[in-house]
N, C-alpha and C positions, 0 to 999 in steps of 0.2 A: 648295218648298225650293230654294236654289240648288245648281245644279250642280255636282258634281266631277269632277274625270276617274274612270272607273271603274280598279278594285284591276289589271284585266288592261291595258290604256291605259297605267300609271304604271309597269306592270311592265316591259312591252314595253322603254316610253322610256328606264327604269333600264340594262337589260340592251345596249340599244342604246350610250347614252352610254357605259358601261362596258367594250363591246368585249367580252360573255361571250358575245352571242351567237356560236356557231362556225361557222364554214364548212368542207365540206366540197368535195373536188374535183368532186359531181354536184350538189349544192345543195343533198339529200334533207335535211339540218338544219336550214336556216335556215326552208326552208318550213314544213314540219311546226313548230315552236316559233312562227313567226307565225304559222299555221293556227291554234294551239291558243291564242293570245293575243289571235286576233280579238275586236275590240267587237260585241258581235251588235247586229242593228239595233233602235232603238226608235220602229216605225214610228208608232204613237200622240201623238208626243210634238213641239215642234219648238217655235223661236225664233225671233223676228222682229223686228231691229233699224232702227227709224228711222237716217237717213243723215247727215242735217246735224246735228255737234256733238254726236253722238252715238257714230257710226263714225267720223265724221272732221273732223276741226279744222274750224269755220266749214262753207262749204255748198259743195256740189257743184257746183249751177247757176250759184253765183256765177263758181268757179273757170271754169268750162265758157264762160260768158263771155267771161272773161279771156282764154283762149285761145283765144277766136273774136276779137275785138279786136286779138290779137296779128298774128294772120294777115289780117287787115283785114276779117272777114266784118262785124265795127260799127265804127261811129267811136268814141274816146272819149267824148264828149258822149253815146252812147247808154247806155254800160256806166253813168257818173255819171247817171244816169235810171232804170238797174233799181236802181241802189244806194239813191236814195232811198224810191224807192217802199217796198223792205221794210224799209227805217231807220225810216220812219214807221208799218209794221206792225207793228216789233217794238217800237218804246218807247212806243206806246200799248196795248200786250201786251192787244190785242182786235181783235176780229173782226168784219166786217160782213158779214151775210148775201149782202148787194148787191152788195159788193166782188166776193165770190169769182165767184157768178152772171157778173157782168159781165166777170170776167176770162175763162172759159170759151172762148169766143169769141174770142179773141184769145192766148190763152196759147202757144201754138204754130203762131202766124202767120208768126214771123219764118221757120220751116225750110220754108214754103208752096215746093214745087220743088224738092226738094231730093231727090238721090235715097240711099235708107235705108244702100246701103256705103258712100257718102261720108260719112254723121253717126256710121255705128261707128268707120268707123276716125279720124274727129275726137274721138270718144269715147274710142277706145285709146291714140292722140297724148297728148289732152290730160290724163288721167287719170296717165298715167306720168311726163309733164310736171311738173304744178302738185298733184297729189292724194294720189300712194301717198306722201309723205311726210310727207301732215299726218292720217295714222290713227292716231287714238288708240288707244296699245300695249294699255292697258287691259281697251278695251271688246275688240279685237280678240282677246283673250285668253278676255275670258268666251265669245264666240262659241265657240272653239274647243274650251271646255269642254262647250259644247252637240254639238258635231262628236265630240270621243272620249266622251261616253258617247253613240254610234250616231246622234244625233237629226239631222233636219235644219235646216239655219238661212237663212231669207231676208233680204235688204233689203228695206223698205217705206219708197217716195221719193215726193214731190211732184214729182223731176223726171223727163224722160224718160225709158222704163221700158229705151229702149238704154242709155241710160247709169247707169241700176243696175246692168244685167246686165253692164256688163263692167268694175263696182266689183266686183261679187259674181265673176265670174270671176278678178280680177286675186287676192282676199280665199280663192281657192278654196274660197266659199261655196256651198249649194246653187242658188241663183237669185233674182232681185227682181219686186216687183210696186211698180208706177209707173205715172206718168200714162201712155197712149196715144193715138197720133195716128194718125190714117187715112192705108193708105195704099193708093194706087192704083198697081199696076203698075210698083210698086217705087217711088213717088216719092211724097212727103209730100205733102196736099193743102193742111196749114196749118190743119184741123179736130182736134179730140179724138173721139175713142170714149169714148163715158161721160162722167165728170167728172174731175176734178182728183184726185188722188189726195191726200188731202188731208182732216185732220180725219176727220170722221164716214164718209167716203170708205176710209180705211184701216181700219176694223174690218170695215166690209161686206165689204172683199177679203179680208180674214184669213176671216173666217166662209167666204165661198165657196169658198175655198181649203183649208178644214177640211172643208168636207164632198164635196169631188173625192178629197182623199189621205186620209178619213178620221181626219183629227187629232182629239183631244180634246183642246178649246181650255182643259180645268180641269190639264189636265199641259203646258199651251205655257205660255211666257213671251213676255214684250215687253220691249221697252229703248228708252228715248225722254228729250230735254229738254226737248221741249214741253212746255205744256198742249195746244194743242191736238190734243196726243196721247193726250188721255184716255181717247176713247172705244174706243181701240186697247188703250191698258194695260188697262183696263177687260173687257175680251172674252175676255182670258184669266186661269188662274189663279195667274199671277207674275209683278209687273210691279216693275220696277225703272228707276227714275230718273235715267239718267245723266249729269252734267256740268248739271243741270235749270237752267231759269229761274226767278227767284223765285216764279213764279204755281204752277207745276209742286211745288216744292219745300214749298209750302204744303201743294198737294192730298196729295202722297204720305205729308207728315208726319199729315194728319189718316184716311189712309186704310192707315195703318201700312204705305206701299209701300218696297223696299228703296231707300236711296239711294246710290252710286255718283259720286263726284265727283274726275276725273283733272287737272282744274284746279287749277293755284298761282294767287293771285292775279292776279300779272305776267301768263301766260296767258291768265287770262280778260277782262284785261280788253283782250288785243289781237286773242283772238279773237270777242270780242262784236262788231266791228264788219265780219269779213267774214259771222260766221253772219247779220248783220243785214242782210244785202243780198243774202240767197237768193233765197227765194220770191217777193220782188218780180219776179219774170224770167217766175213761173208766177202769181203769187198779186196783183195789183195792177195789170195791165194792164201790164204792162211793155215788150210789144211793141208799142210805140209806133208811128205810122204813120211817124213820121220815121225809126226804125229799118227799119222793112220797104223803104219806099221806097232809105233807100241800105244795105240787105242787099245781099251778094254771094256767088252761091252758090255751093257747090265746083264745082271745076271740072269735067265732065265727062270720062270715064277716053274 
């Protein structure tokens, strides 16, 4: 069933907004009344939001580009190269076994050198930049309906798992699980650990991650516009739809999953074409050899 905030959550908020809660000159008031209106935790339980056009307008990677480009790390002609690549995976709305395989190996080539405090705080930059303002108020809201009743809530991204984690830090979410890259001695080698986080890739994490923090995956939910997020909606037992793709919007109708859609027309039809030019960066080989070669990597502190 979907989430509410719990009766002590709405209370607190009520008494807050209202200015009844009192303060005393030692504090012994205020505490004791949010002592007694704490959410107890429910550590059983927890939420796991896809990232691109789900949490936030169009896609993460893309953005992340953008503000690699800006700062000269690509040329334009490279950025128009990841764009295509997933313009072509998302209007053929399918998937090639090969494709993904082959990208593996090259998905996170272009950070090859790079060392790991240089791409957080490229992460932190560029996320404040081009990102905290295209989150969808929405979705951001169900999340936090997951947060006051106790639960906890990750992002689950296709792209680097740094740059979940300081979407989920900026979101004052629990934390993200994303693709990762090896890294040696504090510097990126330009290889993956594992695979792509990605598809059938994201249920396995959720499962593994259920059974570390002991979650029961039949009281978690998921949130996604993919399809090929099904296997992820799938895994737990309340999956909801959000902002979907036609393919996606199919499946949920015939699988009676909740649908959620924060899109006006107008909207969508100007963010179908950045979310269409995400995963090509991770998902279609997009680190092109012409990109690696004129990469530029940060500077060294």
């Amino acid at each position: 069933m979907p989430i509410r905030p719990s009766t002590a959550a709405l209370a607190l908020r009520r008494r807050r907004q209202s200015g009844r809660i009192v303060t005393s000159t030692t504090g012994w008031a205020v505490a004791e009344v949010e002592a007694a209106l704490e959410v107890p935790a429910d550590p059983a339980a927890a939420a796991f939001f896809d990232v691109d056009n789900t949490m936030m307008q169009g896609a993460s990677i893309y953005y992340f580009a953008r503000g690699l480009a800006k700062r000269k790390y690509f040329t334009s002609g490279d950025l128009v190269r990841f764009a295509y690549q997933q313009a072509r995976f998302r209007l053929l709305a399918s998937e090639h076994a090969g494709t993904v395989a082959g990208a593996k190996s090259t998905a996170l080539a272009f950070i090859a050198g790079w060392r790991v405090e240089d791409m957080e705080r490229l992460c932190e930059e560029i996320f404040d930049e081009l990102m905290a303002d295209r989150i969808w108020s929405g979705t951001r809201a169900l999340a936090q309906l997951h947060l006051d009743a106790g639960q906890r809530v990750w992002l689950v991204t296709a792209a680097p798992v740094e740059l979940g984690r300081i979407i989920a830090q900026r979101l004052n979410l629990t934390g993200a699980i994303g693709t990762v890259a090896e890294i040696c001695d504090g510097v990126y080698t330009g290889r993956l650990v594992g695979g792509l986080m990605h598809g059938p890739e994201k249920a396995a994490a959720i499962t593994a991650l259920a059974e570390v923090e002991r979650l029961d995956l039949q009281r978690c939910a998921a949130y996604s516009d993919s399809v090929n997020d099904t296997p992820m909606l799938s895994t737990v037992g309340y999956a909801v739809a959000v902002n979907p793709d036609p393919a996606l919007r199919r499946e949920a109708r015939k699988r009676g999953w909740e649908i959620r859609d924060f899109r006006t027309g107008r909207k969508a039809a100007k963010i179908a074409v950045p979310a269409a030019l995400a995963t090509g960066v991770l998902v279609g080989g997009v680190a092109t050899a012409a990109a690696i070669r004129r990469r530029r990597r940060p500077p060294l502190a």
